[in-house]
PLY file of the C-alpha trace (Angstrom):
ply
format ascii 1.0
element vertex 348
property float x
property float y
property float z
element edge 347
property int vertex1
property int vertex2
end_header
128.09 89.97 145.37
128.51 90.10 141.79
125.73 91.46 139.73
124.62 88.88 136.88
124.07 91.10 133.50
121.44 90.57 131.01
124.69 89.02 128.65
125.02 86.92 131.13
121.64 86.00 131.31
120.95 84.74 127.93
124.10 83.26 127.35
122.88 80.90 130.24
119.52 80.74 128.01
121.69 79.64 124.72
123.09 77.15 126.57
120.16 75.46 128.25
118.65 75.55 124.67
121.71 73.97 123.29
121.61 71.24 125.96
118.16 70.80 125.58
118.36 70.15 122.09
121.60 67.62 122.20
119.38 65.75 124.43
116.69 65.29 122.49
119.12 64.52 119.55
120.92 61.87 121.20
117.86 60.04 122.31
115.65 60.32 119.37
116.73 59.10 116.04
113.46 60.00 113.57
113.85 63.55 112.10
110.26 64.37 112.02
109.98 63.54 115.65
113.48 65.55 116.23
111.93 68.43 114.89
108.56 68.62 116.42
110.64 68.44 119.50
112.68 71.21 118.67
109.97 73.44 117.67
108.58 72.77 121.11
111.90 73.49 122.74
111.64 77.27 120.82
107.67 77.73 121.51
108.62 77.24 125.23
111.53 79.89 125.31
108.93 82.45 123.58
106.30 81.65 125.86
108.28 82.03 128.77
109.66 85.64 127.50
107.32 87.54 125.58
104.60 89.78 126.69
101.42 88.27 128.30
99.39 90.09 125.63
100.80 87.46 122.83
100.83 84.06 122.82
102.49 81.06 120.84
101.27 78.41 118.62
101.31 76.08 115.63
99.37 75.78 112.68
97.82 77.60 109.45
96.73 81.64 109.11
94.13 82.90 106.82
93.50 86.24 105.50
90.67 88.07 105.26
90.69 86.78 101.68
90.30 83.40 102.55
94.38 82.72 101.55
95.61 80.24 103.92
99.47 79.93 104.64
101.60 76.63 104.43
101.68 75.00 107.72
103.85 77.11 110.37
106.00 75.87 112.65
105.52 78.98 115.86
103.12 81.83 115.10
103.14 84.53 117.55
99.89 86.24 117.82
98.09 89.13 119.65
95.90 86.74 121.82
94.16 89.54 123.56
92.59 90.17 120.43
92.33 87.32 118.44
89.50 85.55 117.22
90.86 82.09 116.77
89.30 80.15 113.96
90.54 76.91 115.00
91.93 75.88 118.62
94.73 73.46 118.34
98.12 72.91 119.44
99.63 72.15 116.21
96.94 72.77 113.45
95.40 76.34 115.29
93.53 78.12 112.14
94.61 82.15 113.17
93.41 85.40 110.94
96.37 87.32 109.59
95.29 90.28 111.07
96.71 89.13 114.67
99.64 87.36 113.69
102.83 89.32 114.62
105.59 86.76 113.99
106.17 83.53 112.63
109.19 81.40 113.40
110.26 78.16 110.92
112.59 76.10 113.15
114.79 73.98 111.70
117.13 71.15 113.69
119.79 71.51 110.68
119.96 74.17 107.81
121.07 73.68 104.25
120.57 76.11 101.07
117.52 74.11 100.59
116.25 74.37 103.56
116.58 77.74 103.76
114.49 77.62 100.42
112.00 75.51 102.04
111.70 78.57 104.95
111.60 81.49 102.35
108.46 79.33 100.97
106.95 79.68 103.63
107.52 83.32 104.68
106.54 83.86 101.19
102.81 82.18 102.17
102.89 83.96 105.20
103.68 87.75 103.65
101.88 87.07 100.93
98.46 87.30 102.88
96.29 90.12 103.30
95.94 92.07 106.27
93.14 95.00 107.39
93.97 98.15 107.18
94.20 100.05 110.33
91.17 102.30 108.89
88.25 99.87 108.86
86.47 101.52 106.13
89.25 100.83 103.74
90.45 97.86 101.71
92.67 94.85 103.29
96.17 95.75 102.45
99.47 93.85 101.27
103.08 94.81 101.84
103.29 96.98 99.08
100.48 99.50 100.54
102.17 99.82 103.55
103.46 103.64 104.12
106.50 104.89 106.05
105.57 108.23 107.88
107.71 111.05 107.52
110.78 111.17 110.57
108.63 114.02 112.46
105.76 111.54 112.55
107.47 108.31 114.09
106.84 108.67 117.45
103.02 109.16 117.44
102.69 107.36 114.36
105.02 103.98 114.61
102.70 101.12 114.27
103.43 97.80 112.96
101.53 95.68 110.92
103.32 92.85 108.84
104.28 89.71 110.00
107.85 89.27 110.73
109.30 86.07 109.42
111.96 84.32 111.63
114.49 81.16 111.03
115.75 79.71 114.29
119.03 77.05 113.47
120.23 75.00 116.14
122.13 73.28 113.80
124.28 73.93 110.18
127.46 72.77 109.08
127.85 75.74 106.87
129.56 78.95 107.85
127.83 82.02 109.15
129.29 83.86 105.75
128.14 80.97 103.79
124.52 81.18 104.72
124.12 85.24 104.47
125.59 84.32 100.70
122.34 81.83 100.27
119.98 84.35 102.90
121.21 87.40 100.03
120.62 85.01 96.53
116.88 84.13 97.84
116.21 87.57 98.71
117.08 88.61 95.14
114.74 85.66 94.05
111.97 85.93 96.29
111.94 89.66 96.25
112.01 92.25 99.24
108.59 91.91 101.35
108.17 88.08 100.65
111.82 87.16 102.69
112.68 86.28 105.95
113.48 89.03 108.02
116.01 87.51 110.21
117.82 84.02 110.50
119.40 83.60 114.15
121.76 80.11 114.31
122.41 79.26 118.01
126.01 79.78 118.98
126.84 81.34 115.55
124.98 84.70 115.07
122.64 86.58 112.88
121.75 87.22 109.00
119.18 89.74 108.51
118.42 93.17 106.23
120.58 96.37 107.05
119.53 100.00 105.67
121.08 103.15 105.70
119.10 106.32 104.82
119.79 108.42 101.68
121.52 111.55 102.79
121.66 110.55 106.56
124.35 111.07 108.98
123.85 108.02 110.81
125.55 104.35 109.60
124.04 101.58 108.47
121.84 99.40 110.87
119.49 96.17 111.05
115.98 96.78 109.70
112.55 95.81 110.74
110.99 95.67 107.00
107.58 97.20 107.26
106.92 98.43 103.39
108.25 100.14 100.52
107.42 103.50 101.58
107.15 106.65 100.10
109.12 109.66 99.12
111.26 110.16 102.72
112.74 106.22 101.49
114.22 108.11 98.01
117.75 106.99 97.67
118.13 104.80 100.88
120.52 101.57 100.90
119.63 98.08 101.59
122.11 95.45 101.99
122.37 92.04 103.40
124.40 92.05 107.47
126.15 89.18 108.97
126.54 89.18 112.89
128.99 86.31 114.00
127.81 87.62 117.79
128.18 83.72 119.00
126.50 83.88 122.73
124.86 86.74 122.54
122.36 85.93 119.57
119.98 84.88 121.35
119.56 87.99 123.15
119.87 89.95 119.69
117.10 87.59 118.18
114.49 88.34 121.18
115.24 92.14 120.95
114.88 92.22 117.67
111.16 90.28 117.72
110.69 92.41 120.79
111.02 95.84 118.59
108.37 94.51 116.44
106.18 93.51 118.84
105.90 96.94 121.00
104.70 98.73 118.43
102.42 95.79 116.72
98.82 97.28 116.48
96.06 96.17 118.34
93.44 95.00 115.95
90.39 92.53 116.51
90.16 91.55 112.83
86.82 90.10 111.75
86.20 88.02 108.47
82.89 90.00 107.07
79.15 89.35 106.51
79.16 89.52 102.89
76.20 91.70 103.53
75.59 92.36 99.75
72.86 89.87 98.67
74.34 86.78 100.88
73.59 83.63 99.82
70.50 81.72 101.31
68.40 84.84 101.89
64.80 85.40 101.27
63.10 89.12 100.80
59.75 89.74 102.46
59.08 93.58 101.32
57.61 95.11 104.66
57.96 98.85 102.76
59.60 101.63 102.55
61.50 104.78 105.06
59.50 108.09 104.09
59.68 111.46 105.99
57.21 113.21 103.72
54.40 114.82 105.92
52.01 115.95 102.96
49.45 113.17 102.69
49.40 112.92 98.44
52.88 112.96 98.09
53.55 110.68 100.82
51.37 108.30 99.32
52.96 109.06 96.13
56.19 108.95 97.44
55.51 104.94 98.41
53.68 103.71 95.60
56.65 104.69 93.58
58.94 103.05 96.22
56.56 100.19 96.04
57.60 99.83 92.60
60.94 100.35 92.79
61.40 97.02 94.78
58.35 95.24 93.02
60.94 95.80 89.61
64.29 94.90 91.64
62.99 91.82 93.14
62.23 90.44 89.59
66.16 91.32 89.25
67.42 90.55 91.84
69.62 87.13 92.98
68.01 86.22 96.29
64.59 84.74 96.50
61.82 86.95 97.05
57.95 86.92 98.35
55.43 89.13 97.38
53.35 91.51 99.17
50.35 89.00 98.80
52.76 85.87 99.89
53.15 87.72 103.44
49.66 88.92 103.90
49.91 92.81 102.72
47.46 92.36 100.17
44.78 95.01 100.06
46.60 97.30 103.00
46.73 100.95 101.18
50.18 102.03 101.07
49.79 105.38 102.58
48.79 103.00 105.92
52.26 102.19 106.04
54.85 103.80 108.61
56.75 106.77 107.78
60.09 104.95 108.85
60.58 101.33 109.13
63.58 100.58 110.97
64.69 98.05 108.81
67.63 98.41 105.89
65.49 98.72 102.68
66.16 95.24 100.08
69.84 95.74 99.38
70.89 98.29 101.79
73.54 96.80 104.54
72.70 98.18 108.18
74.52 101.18 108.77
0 1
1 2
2 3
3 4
4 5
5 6
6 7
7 8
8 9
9 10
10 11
11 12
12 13
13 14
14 15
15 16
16 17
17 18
18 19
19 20
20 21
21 22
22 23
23 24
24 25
25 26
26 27
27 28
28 29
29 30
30 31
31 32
32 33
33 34
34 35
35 36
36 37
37 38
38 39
39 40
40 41
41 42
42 43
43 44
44 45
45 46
46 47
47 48
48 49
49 50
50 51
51 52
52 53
53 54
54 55
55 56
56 57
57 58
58 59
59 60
60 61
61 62
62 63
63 64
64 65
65 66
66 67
67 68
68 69
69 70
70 71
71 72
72 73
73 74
74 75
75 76
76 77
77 78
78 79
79 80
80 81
81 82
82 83
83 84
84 85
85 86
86 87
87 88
88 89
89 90
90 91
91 92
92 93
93 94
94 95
95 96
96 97
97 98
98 99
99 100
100 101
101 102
102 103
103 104
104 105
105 106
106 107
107 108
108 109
109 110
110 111
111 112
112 113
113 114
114 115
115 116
116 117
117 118
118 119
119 120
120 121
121 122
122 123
123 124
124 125
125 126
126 127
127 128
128 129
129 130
130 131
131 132
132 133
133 134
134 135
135 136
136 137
137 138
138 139
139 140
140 141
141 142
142 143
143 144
144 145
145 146
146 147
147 148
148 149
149 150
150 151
151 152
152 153
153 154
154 155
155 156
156 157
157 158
158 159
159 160
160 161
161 162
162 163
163 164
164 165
165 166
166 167
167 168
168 169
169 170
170 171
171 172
172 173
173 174
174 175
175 176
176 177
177 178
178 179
179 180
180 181
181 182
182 183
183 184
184 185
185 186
186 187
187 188
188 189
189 190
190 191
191 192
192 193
193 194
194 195
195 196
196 197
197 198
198 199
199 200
200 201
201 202
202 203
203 204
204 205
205 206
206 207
207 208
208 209
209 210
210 211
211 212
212 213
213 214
214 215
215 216
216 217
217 218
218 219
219 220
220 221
221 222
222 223
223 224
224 225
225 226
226 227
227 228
228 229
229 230
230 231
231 232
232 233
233 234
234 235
235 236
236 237
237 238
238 239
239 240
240 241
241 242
242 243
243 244
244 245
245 246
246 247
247 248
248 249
249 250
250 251
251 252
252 253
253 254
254 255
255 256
256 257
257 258
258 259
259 260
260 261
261 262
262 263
263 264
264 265
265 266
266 267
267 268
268 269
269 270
270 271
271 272
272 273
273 274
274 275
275 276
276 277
277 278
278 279
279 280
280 281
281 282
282 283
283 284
284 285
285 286
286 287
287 288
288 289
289 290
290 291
291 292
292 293
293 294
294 295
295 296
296 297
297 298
298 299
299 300
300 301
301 302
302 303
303 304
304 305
305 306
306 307
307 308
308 309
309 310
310 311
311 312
312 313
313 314
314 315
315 316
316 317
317 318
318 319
319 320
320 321
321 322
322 323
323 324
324 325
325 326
326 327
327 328
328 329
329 330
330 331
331 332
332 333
333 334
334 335
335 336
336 337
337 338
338 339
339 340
340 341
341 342
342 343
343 344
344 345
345 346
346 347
């Protein structure tokens, strides 16, 4: 009995796709309709390959900025972790933080079509993500740190959203393409591009590197960030693989590298605990561990004041001590600790 092989496998894959899709072209005639079909054909595939941990859908992302994305055709996102800010098959709102891959799907590619993908990745890179640290800053492409060689197998962790084009169709060349794929990278920059462009039956276009002073040749890239020092002199450069049948396979490995390492982050959008809007102050007092009985009750009359003077500055309505019924109690009656944050103080 022969043994079927993993080639073999998802050439068989290619060409269900490829059947699938010339029988959805040859019974429906509208474009739009052609293409939500097709994108359905590729959410399918992912669905049916991809870890259970992430799942598939359609729609917009939004960063913890509030920066929404142009509509997406397939995002891939951690659904184990993922708060999901609208449910929907095609118009799910998803935070940034959880969204591993996005894939624009188009029925038939031209140069500007290909623009009208690198617009997209463009909204899609171009939002913010957390940093791993939660105490720090949401991040962009440009903050995002290479470790040094030593540190890559404890440290490898990915981040960014890889941007995907999947072609079923073109009637350019494979060469022709990776000479439009290497002009928009020049004009949309490095970080805002697509990171690989897969056309069924023809092969791959995607980013190559080869490290400055390396013995090793050059090889396809997973873009993660500028990094620092240990990048110093390495190449980037723009690959063509006319690998026909076996794309396919090359496209799901490659989403598949980025994937294994993609962190596992439950982002969450914020209080804005710093005088919110809507909120009123009732002044219940003030945290003191002072034990002397003078200086205690010195110690809260002057705390007293404190907020007496910030609520006359401050942006959030306020009520007096005599509006909630303190009047007349003697401040050293209050508590030593009150476990409340004091007026402006988020909770620990």
């Amino acid at each position: 009995m022969t043994q079927v092989t993993r080639k073999e496998i998802f050439a068989q894959a290619a060409k269900k796709l490829r059947s699938d899709f010339e029988e959805l072209s040859s019974t429906i005639l509208h474009s739009g309709v052609k293409g939500g079909e097709a994108e359905d054909l590729v959410r399918r595939f992912l669905q049916g390959h991809l870890p259970k941990r992430f799942d598939v859908g359609s729609g917009f992302i939004i960063d913890p900025h509030k920066g929404m994305s142009k509509q997406i055709d397939v995002i891939v996102y951690d659904a184990l972790n993922c708060p999901v800010y609208r449910a929907s098959e095609k118009a799910a709102i998803i935070p940034s933080d959880n969204v591993a891959a996005v894939v624009e799907v188009k029925s038939r590619l031209d140069k500007e079509k290909m623009r009208d993908a690198f617009d997209n990745a463009r909204s899609v890179k171009g939002l913010a993500k957390s940093s791993n640290d939660p105490m720090t800053k949401p991040v962009g492409i440009s903050a995002s740190k290479t470790p040094p060689p030593s540190e890559f197998s404890s440290r490898l962790v990915t981040l960014q959203t890889l941007c995907c084009l999947f072609v079923f169709e073109t009637s350019l060349t494979l060469k022709k393409l990776s000479e439009h794929y290497h002009s928009y990278v020049h004009e949309y920059g490095l970080g805002r591009h697509i990171d690989i462009v897969f056309v069924l039956d023809k092969g791959v276009i995607l980013l190559a590197t080869k490290p400055a002073k390396a013995e090793i040749g050059w090889g396809p890239v997973i873009f993660e960030g500028f990094g620092g020092p240990h990048a110093e002199g390495a190449h980037v450069a723009v690959a063509m693989m006319p690998i026909k049948e076996e794309g396919l396979d090359f496209f799901l490995r490659f989403l598949l590298a980025h994937l294994m390492h993609f962190r596992a982050h439950s982002g969450h959008p914020g209080f804005f605990l710093q005088n919110p809007p809507q909120m009123t102050l009732s002044y219940l007092g003030s945290i003191t561990h002072e034990t002397d009985p003078a200086r205690r009750a010195e110690n809260l009359r002057r705390y007293e004041d404190e907020v007496c003077a910030d609520f006359q500055t401050t942006t959030a309505p306020t009520e007096s001590r005599e509006e909630t019924n303190l009047k007349g109690k003697a401040t050293s009656d209050l508590p030593d600790v009150i476990c409340l944050p004091g007026p402006k103080d988020p909770p620990a």
